[in-house]
C-alpha positions in Angstrom: 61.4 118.3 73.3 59.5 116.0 75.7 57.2 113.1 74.5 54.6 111.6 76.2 54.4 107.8 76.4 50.9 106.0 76.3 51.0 105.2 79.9 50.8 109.0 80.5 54.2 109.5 81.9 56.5 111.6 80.5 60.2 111.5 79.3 62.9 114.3 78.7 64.5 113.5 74.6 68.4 114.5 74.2 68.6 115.5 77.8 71.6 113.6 79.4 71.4 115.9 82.5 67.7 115.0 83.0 68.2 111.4 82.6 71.0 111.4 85.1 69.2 113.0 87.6 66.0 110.6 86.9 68.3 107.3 86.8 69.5 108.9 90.6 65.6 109.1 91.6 64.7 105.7 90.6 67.6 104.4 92.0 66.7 106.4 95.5 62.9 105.0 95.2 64.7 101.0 94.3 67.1 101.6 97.7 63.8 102.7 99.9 62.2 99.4 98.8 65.2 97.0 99.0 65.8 98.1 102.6 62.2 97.6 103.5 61.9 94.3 101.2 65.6 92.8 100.7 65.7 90.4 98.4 62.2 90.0 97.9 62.2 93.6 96.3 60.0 93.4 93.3 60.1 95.2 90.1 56.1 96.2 90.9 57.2 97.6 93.6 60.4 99.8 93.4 58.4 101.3 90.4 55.1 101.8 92.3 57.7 103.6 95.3 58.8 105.5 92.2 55.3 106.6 91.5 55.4 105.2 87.4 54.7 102.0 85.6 57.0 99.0 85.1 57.6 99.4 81.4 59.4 103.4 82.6 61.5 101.3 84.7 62.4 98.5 82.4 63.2 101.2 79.9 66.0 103.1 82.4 67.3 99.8 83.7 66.4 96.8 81.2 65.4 94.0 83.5 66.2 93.4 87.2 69.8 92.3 86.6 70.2 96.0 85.3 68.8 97.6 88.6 70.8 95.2 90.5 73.5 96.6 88.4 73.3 99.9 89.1 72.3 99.7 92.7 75.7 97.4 93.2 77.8 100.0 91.5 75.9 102.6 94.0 77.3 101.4 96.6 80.5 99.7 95.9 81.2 103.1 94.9 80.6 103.9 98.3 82.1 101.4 100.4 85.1 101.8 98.3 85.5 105.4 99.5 85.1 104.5 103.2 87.7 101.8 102.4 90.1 104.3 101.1 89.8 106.5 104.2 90.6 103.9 106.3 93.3 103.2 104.8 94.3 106.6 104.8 93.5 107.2 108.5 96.5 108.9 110.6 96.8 105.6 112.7 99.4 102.3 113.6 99.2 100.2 110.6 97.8 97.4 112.2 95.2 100.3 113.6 94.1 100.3 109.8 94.0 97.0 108.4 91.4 97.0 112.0 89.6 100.2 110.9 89.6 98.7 107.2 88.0 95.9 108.3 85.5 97.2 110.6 84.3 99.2 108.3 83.1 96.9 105.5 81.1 94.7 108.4 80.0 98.1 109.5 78.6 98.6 106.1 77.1 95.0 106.0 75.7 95.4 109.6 74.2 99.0 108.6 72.0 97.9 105.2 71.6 94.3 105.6 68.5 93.6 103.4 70.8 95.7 100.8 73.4 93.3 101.6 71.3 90.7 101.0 69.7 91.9 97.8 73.0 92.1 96.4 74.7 89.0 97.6 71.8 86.9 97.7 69.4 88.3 94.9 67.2 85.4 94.4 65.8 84.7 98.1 62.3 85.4 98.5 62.3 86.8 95.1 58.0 87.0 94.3 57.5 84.4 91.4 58.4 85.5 88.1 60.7 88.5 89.2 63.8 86.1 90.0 65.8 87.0 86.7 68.6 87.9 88.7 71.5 85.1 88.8 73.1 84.9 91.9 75.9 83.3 90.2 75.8 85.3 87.6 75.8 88.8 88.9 77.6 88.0 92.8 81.0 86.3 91.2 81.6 89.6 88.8 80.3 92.0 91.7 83.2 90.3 94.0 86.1 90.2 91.2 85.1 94.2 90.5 85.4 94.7 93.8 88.7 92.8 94.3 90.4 95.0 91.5 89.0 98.1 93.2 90.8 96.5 96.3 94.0 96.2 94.5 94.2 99.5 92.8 94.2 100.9 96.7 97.0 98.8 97.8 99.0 99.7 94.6 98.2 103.5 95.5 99.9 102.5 99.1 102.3 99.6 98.9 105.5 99.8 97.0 105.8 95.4 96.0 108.5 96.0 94.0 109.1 95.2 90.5 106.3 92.3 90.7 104.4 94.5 92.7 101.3 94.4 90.4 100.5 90.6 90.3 101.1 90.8 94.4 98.8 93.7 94.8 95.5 91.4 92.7 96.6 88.3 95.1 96.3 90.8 98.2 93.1 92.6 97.1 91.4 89.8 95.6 92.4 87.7 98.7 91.3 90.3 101.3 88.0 90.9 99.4 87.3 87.1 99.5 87.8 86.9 103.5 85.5 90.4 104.0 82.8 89.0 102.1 82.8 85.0 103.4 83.4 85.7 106.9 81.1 88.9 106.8 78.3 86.7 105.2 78.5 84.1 107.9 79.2 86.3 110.6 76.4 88.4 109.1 73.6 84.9 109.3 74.5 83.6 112.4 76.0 86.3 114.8 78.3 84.1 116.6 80.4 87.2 118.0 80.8 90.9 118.2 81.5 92.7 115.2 84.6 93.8 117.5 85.4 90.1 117.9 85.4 89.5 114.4 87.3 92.2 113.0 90.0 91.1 116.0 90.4 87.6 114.5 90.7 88.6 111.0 93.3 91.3 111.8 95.1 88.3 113.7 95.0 86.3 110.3 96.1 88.7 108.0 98.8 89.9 110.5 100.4 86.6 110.5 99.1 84.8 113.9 98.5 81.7 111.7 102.4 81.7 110.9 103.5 81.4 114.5 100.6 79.6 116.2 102.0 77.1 118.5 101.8 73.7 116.7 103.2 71.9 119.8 100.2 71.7 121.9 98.6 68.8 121.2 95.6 68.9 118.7 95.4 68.4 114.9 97.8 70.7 112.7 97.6 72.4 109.5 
């Protein structure tokens, strides 16, 4: 059964399959314009990309928080599966805390206006289209993400008997220094992606433990 709205679109009834696939094309159309736009991706616009009205994309999606939703989910999804080979690569371990690294700034570097519409939703947001709260919707994106994290080193690090609680301070922890350093590193450019993933393989592999606090200069 179809039904025809009164803006002269139309929209598959009881069809789950259908939906799916049209919830994928929207999406596909919303990713076309956030790459083009970033943040100032417009709701006019990802459904004008889309070829239908704003009210057919309100009703798959809700409101803008609900795109952001889905488009975050998109591609954490993603990144999460390049994360996981990485991990997984036949390599030196510190090899793959490198690899592991590189490739979430890779993934920053590749899509940054996505990036930014995800991270940074309200800048240059047109006026009255910024109902996305950065707060709101970047602190829950990072804490899913950090649990993702953890359930990979869980799948790959025997901690013991409290090896659970270890496992949410290393993922959550690693999570937090991909996405600050990334995000600065990301704005300013001050080094190589190389560079970067270097110094943060040095941190998490203990360097700060043995630096040499004899030389004169202020300590920790």
């Amino acid at each position: 059964m179809r039904h025809r709205n009164s803006t002269g679109g139309e929209r598959a009834l009881g069809n789950p399959e259908r939906s799916h696939d049209r919830r994928r094309e929207l999406l596909e159309a919303a990713e076309r314009v956030v790459l083009r736009d970033g943040p100032g991706a417009s709701m006019n616009a990802i459904a004008a990309e889309a070829g239908i009205t704003k009210p057919i994309l309100y009703r798959h999606f809700g409101d803008k928080s609900g795109l952001y939703a889905a488009l975050a989910k998109r591609h954490t999804d993603g990144l999460l599966e390049a994360l996981r080979a990485a991990l997984d690569a036949p390599a030196e371990r510190r090899q793959r805390v490198e690899a592991t690294l590189d490739t979430y700034l890779a993934a920053i570097e590749a899509r940054p206006q996505v990036y930014r519409f995800l991270m940074h939703p309200s800048e240059g947001s047109p006026q009255g289209d910024t109902d996305v709260d950065v707060g709101r919707q970047v602190a829950p994106l990072l804490r899913s993400l950090g649990e993702d994290m953890t359930k990979v080193i869980e799948e790959r690090i025997d901690f013991g008997p409290e090896g659970g609680r270890l496992a949410r301070v290393w993922g959550h922890g690693i999570v937090g220094l991909m996405h600050a350093a990334g995000d600065w590193w990301l704005n300013e450019r001050p080094c190589s992606r190389g560079e970067l993933v270097s110094g943060l393989t040095d941190l998490l592999w203990g360097r700060l433990a043995v630096v040499d606090n004899s030389a004169e200069g202020p300590e920790f």
